[in-house]
HTML snippet that shows the backbone in 3Dmol.js (N, CA, C, O; Angstrom):
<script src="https://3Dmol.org/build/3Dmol-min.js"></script>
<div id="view" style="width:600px;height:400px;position:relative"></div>
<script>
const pdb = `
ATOM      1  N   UNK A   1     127.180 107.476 162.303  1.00  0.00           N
ATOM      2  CA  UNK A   1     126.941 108.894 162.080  1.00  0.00           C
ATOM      3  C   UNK A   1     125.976 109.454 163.119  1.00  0.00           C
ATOM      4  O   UNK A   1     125.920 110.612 163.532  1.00  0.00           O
ATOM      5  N   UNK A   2     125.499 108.786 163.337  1.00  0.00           N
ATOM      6  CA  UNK A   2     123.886 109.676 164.420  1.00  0.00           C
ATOM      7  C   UNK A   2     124.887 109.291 165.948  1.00  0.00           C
ATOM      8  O   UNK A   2     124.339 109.912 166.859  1.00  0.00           O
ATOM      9  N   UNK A   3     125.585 108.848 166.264  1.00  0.00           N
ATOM     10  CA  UNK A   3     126.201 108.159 167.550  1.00  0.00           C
ATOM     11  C   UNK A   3     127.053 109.735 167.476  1.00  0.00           C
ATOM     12  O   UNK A   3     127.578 109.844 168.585  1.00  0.00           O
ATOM     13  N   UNK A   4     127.285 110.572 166.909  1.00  0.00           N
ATOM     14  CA  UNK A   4     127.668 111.855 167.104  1.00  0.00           C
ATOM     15  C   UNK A   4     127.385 113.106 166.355  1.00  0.00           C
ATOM     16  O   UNK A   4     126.727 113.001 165.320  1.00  0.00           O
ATOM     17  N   UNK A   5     127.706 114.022 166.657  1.00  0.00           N
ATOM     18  CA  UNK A   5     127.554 115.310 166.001  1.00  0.00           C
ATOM     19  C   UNK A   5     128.147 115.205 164.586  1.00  0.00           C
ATOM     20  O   UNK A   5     129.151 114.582 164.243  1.00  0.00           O
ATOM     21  N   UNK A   6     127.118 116.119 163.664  1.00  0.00           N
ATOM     22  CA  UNK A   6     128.087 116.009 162.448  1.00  0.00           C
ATOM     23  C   UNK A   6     127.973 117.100 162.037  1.00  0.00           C
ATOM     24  O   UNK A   6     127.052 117.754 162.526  1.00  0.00           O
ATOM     25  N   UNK A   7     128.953 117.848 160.843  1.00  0.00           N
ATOM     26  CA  UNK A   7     128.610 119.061 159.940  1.00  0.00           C
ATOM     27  C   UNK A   7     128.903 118.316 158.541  1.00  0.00           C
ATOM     28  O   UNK A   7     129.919 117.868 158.009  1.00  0.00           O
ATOM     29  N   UNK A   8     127.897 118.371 158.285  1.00  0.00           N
ATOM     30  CA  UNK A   8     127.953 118.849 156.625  1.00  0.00           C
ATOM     31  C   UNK A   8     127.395 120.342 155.464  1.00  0.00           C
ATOM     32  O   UNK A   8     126.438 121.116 155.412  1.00  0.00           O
ATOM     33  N   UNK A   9     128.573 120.110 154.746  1.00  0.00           N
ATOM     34  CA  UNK A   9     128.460 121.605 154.068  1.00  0.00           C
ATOM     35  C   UNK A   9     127.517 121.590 152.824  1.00  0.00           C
ATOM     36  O   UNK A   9     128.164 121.328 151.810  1.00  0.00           O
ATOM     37  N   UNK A  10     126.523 121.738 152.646  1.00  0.00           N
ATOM     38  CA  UNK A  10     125.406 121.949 151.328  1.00  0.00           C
ATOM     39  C   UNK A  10     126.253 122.773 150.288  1.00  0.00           C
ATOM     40  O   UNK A  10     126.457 122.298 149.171  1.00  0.00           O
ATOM     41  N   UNK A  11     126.711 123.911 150.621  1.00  0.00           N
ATOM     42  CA  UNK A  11     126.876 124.540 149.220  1.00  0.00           C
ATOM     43  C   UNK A  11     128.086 124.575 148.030  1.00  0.00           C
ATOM     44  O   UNK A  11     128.371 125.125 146.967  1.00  0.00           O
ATOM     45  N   UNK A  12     128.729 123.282 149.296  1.00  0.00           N
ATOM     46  CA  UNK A  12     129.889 123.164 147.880  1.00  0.00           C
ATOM     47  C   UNK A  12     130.241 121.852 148.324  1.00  0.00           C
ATOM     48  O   UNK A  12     130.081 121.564 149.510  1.00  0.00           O
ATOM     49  N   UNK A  13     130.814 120.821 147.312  1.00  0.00           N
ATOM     50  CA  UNK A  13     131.283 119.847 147.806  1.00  0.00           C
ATOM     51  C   UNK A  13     132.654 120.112 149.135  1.00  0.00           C
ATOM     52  O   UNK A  13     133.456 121.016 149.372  1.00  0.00           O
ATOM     53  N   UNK A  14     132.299 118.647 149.800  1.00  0.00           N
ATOM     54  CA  UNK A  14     133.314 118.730 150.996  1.00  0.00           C
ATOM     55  C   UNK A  14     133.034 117.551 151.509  1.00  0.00           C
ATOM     56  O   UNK A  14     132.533 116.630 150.864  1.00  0.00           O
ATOM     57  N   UNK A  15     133.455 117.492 153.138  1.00  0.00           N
ATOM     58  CA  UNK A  15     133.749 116.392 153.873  1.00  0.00           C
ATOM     59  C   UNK A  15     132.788 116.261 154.905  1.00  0.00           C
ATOM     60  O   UNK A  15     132.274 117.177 155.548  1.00  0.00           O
ATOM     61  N   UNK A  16     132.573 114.943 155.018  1.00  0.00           N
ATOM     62  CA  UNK A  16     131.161 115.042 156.362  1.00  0.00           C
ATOM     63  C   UNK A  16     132.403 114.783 157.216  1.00  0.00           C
ATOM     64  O   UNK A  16     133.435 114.122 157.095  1.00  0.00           O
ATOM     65  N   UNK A  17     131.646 115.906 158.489  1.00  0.00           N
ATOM     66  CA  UNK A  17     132.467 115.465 159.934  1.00  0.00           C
ATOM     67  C   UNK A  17     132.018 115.385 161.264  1.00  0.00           C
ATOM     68  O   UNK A  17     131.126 115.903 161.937  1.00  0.00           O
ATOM     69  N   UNK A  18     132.842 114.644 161.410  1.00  0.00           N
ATOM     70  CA  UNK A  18     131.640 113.915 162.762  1.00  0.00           C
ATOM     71  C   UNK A  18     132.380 114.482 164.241  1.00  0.00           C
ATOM     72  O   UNK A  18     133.592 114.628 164.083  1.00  0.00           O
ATOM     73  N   UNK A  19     132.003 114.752 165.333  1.00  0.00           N
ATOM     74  CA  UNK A  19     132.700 115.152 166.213  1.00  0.00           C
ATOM     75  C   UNK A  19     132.484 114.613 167.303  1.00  0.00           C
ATOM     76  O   UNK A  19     131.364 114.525 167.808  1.00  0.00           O
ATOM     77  N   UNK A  20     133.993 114.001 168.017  1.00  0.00           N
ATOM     78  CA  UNK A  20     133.604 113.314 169.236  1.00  0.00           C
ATOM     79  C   UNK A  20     133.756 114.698 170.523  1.00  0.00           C
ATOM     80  O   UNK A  20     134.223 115.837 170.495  1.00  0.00           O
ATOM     81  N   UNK A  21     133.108 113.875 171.532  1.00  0.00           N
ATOM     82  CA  UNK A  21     133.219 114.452 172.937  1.00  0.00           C
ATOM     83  C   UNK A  21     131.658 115.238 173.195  1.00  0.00           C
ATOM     84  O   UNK A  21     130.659 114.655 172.771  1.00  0.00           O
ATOM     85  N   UNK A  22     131.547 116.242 173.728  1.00  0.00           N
ATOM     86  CA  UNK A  22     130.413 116.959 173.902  1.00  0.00           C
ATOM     87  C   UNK A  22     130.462 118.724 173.677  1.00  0.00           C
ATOM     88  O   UNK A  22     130.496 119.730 174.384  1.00  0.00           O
ATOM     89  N   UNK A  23     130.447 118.456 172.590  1.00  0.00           N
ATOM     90  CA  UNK A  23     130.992 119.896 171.737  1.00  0.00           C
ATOM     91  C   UNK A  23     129.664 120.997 172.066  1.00  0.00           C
ATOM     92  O   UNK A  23     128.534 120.534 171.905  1.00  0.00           O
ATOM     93  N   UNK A  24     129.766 122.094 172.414  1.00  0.00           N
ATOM     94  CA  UNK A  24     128.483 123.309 172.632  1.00  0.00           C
ATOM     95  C   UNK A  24     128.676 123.937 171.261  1.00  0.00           C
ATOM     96  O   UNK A  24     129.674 123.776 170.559  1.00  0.00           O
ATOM     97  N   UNK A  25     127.448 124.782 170.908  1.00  0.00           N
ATOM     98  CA  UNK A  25     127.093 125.410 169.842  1.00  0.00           C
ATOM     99  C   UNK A  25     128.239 126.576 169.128  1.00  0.00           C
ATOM    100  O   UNK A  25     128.268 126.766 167.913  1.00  0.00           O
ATOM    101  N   UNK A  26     129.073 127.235 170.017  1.00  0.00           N
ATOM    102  CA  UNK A  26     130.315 127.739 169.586  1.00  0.00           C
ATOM    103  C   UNK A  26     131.830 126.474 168.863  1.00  0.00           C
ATOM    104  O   UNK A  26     132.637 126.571 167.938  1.00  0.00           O
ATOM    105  N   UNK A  27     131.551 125.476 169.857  1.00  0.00           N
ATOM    106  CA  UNK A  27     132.623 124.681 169.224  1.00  0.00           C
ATOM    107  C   UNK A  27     132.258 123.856 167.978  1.00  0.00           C
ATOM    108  O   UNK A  27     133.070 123.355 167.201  1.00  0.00           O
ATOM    109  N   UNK A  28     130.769 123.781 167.893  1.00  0.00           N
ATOM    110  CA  UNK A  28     130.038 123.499 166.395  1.00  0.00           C
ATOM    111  C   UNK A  28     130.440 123.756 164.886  1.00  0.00           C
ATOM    112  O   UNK A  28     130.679 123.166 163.832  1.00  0.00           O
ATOM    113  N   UNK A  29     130.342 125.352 165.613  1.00  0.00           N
ATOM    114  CA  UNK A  29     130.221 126.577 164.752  1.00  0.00           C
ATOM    115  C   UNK A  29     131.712 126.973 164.243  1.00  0.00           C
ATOM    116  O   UNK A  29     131.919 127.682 163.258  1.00  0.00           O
ATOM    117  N   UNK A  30     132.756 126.384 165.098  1.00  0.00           N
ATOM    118  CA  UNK A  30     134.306 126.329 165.055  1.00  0.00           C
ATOM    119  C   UNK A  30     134.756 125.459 163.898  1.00  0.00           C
ATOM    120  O   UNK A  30     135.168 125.832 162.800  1.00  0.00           O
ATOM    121  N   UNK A  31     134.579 124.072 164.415  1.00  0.00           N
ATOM    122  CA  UNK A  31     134.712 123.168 163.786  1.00  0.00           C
ATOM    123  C   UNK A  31     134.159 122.902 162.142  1.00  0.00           C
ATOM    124  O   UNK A  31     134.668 122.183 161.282  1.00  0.00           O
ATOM    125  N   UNK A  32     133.021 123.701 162.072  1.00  0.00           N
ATOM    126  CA  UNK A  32     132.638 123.841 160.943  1.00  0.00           C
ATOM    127  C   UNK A  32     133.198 124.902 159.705  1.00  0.00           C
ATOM    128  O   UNK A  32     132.968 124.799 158.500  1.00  0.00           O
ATOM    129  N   UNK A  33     134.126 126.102 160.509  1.00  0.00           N
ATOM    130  CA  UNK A  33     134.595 126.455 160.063  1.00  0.00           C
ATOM    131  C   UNK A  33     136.241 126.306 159.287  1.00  0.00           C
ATOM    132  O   UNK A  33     136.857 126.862 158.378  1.00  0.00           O
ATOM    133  N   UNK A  34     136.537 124.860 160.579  1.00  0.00           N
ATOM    134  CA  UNK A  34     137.784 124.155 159.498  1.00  0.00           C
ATOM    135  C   UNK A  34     137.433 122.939 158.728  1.00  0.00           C
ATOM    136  O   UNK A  34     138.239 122.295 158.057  1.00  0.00           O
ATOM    137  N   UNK A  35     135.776 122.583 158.917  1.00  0.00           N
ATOM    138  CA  UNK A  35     135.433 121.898 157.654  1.00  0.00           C
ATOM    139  C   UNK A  35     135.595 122.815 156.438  1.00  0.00           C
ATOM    140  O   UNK A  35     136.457 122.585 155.590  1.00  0.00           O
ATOM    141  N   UNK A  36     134.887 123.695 156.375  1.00  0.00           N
ATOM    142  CA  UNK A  36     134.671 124.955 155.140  1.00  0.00           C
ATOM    143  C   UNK A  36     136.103 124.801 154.542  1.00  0.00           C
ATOM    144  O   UNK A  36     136.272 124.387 153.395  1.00  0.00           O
ATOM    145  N   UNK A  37     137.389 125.242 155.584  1.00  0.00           N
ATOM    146  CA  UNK A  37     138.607 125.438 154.820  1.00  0.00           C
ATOM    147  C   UNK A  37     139.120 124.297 154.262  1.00  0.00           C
ATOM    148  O   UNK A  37     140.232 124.203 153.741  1.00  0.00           O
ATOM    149  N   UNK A  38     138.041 123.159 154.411  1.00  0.00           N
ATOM    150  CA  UNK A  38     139.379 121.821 153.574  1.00  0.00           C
ATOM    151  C   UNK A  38     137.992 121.165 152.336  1.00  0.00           C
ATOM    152  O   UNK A  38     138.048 120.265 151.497  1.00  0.00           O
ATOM    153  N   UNK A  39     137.015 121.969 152.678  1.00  0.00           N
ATOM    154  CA  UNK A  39     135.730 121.965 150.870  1.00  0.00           C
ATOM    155  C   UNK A  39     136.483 122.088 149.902  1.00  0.00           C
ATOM    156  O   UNK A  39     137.713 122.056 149.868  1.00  0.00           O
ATOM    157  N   UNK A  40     135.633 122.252 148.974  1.00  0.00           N
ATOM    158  CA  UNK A  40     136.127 122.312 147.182  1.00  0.00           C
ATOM    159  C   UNK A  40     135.496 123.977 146.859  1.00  0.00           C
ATOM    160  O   UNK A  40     135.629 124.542 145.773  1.00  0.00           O
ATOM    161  N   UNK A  41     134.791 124.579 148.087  1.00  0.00           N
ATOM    162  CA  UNK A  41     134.487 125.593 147.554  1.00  0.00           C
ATOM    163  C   UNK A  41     135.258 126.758 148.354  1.00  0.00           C
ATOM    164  O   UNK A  41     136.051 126.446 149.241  1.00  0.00           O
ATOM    165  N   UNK A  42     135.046 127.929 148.071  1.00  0.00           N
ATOM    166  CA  UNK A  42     136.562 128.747 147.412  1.00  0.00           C
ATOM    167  C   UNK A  42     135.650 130.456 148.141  1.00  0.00           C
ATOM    168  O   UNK A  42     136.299 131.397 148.598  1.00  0.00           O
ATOM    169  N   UNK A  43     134.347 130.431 148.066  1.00  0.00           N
ATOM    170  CA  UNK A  43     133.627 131.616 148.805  1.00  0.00           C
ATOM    171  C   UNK A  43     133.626 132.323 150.044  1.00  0.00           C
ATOM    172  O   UNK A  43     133.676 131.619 151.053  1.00  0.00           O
ATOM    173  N   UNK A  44     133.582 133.497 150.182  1.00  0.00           N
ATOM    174  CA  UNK A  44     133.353 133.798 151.409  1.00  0.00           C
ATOM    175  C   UNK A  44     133.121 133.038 152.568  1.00  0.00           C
ATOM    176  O   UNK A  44     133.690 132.604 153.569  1.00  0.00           O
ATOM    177  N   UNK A  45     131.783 133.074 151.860  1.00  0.00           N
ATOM    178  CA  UNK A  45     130.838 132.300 153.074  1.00  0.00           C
ATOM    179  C   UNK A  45     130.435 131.117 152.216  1.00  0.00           C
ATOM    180  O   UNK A  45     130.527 131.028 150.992  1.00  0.00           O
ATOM    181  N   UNK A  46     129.801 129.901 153.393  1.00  0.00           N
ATOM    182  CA  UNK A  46     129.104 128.812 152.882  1.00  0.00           C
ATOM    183  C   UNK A  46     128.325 128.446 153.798  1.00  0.00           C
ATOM    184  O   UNK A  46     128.451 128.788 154.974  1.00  0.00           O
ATOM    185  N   UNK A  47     127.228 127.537 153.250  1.00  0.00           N
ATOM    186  CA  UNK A  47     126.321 127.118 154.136  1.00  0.00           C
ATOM    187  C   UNK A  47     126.374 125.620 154.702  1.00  0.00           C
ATOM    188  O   UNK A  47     126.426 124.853 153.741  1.00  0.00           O
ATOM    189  N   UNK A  48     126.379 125.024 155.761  1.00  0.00           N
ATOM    190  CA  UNK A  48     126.428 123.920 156.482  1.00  0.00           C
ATOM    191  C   UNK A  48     125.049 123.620 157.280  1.00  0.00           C
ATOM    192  O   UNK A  48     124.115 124.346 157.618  1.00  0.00           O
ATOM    193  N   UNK A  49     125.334 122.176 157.443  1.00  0.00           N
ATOM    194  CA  UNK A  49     124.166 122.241 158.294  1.00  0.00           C
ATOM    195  C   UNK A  49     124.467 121.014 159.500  1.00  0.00           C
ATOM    196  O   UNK A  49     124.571 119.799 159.331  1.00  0.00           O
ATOM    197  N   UNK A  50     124.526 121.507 160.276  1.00  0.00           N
ATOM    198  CA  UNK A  50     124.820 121.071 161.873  1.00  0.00           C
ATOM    199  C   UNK A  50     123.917 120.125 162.391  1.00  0.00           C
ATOM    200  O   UNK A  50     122.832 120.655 162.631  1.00  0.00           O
ATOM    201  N   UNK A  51     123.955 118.911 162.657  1.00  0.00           N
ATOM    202  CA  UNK A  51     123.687 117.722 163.095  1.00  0.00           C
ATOM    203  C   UNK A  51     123.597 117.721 164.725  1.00  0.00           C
ATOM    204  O   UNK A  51     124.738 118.059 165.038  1.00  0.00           O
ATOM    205  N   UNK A  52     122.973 117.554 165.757  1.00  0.00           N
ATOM    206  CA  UNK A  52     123.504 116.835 167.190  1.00  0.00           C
ATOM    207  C   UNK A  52     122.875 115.800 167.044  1.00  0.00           C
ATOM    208  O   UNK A  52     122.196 115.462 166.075  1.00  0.00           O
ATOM    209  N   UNK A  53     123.131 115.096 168.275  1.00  0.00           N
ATOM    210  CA  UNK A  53     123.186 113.667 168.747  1.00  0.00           C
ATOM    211  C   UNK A  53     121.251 114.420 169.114  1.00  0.00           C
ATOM    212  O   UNK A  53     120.970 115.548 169.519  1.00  0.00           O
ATOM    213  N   UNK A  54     120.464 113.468 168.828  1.00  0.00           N
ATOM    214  CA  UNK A  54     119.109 113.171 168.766  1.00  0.00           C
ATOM    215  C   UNK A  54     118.133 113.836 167.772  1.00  0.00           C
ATOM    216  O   UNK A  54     116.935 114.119 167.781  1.00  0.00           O
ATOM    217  N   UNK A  55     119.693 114.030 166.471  1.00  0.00           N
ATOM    218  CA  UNK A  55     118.648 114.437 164.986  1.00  0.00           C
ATOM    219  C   UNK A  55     118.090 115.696 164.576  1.00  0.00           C
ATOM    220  O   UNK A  55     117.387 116.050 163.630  1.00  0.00           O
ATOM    221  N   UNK A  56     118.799 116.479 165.929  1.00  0.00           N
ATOM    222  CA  UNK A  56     118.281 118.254 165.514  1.00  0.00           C
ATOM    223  C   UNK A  56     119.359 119.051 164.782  1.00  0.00           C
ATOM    224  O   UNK A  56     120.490 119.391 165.132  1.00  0.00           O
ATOM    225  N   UNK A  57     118.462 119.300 163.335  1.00  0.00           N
ATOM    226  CA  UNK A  57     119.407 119.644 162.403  1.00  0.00           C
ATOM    227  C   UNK A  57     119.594 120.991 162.479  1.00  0.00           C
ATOM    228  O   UNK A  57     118.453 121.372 162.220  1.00  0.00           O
ATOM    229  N   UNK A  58     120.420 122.256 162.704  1.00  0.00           N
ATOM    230  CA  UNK A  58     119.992 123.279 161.937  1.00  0.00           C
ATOM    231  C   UNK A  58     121.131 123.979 160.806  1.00  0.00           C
ATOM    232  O   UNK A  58     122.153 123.421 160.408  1.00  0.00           O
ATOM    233  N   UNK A  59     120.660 125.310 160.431  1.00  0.00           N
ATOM    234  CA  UNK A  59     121.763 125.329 159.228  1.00  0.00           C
ATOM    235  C   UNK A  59     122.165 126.052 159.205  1.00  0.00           C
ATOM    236  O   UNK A  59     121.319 126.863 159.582  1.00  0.00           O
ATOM    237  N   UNK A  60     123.506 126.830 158.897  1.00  0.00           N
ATOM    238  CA  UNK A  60     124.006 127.664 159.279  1.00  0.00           C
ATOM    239  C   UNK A  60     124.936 128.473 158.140  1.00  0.00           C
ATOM    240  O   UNK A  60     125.425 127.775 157.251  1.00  0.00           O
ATOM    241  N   UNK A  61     125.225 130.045 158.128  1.00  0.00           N
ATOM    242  CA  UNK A  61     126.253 130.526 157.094  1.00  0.00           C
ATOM    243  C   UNK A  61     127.280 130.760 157.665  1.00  0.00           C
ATOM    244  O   UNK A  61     127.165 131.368 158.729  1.00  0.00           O
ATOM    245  N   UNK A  62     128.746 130.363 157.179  1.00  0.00           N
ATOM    246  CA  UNK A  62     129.899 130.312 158.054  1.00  0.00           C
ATOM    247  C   UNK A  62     130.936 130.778 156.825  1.00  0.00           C
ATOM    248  O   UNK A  62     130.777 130.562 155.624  1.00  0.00           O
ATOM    249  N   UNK A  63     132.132 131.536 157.524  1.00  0.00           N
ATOM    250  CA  UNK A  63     133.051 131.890 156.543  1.00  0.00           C
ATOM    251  C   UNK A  63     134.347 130.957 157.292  1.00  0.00           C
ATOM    252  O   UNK A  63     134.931 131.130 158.362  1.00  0.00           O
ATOM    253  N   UNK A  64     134.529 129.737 156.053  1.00  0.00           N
ATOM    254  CA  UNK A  64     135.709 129.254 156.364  1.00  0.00           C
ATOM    255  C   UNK A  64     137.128 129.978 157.031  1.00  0.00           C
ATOM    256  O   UNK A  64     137.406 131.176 156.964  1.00  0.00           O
ATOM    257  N   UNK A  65     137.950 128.885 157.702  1.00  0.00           N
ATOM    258  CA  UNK A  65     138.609 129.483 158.374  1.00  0.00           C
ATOM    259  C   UNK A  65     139.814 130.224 156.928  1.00  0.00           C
ATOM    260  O   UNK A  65     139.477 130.005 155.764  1.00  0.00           O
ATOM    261  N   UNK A  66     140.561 130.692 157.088  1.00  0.00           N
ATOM    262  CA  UNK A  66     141.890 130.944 156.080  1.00  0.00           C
ATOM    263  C   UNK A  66     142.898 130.401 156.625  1.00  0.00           C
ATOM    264  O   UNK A  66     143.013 130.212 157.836  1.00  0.00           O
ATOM    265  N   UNK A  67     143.976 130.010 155.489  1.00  0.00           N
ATOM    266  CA  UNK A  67     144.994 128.846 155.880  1.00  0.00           C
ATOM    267  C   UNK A  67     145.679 129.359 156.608  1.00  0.00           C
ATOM    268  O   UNK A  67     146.489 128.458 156.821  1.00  0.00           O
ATOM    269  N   UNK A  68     146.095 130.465 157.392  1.00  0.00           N
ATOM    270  CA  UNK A  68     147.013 130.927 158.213  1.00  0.00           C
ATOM    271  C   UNK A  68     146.388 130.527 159.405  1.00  0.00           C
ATOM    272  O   UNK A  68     147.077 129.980 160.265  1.00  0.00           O
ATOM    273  N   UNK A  69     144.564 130.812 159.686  1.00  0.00           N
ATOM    274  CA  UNK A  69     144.319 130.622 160.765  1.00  0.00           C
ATOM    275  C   UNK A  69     144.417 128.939 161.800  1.00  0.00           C
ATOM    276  O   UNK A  69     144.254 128.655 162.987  1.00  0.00           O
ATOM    277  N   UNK A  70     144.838 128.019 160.301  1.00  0.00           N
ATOM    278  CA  UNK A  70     144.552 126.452 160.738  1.00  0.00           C
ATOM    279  C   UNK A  70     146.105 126.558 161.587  1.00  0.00           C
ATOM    280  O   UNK A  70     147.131 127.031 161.099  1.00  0.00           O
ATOM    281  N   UNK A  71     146.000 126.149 162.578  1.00  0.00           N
ATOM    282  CA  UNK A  71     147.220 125.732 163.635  1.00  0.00           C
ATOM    283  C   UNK A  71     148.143 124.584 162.962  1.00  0.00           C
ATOM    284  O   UNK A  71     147.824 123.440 162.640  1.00  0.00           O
ATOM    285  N   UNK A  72     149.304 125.205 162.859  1.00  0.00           N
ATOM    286  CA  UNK A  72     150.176 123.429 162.212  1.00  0.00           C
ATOM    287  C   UNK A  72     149.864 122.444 163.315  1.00  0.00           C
ATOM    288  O   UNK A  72     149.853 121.340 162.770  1.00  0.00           O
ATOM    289  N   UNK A  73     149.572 122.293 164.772  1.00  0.00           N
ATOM    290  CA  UNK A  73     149.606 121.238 165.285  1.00  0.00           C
ATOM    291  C   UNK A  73     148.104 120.564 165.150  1.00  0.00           C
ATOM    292  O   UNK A  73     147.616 119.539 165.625  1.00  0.00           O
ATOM    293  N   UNK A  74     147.635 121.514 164.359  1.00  0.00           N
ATOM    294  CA  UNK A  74     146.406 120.451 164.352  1.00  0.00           C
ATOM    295  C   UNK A  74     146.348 119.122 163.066  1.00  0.00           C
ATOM    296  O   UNK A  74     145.509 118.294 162.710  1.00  0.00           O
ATOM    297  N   UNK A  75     147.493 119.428 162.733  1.00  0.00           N
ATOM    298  CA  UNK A  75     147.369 118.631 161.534  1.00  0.00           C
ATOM    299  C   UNK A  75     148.486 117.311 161.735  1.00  0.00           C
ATOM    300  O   UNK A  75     149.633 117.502 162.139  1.00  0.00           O
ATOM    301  N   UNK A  76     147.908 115.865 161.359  1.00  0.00           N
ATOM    302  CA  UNK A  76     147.933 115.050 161.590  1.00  0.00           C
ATOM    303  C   UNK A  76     149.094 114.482 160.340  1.00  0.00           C
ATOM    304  O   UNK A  76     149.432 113.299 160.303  1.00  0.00           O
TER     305      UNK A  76
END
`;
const viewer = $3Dmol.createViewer("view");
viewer.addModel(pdb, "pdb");
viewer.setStyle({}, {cartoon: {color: "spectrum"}});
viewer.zoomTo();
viewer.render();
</script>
C-alpha cells in the first residue's frame, strides 16, 4: 500500500485503491471519482482521502462519477 498512491473514501463504505504509474493531483482527483461511483454510498458528494507515495495525506470532497460517465472500455 505505501509503494503507491491510494484513495480511500471515509464517508461511506467502498474500495481502497491504489494507483500505479505517476499520477498528478488532477488524475488523483479523477480516479477518485470512479472510486466514489463503485462505493456503497449513493450522495452527491463524498469525502476521500488521498494518499501519495511518502505518506502525505490530504482529504478531499468529490462527486462521484455517474454511470454513463464510466467508459465501457474501462471495464475489465
Amino acid at each position: 500500500k505505501k509503494q503507491y498512491p491510494s484513495i480511500r473514501i471515509t464517508s461511506h463504505p467502498g474500495p481502497l485503491t491504489l494507483i500505479d504509474g505517476t499520477p498528478n493531483d488532477a488524475d488523483l482527483l479523477h480516479a477518485a471519482r470512479i472510486a466514489g461511483r463503485f462505493s456503497k454510498g449513493r450522495m452527491e458528494q463524498m469525502t476521500v482521502e488521498i494518499t501519495k507515495i511518502g505518506g502525505v495525506t490530504t482529504t478531499h470532497t468529490i462527486t462521484p462519477m455517474r454511470p454513463d460517465e464510466v467508459k465501457q472500455e474501462w471495464y475489465i
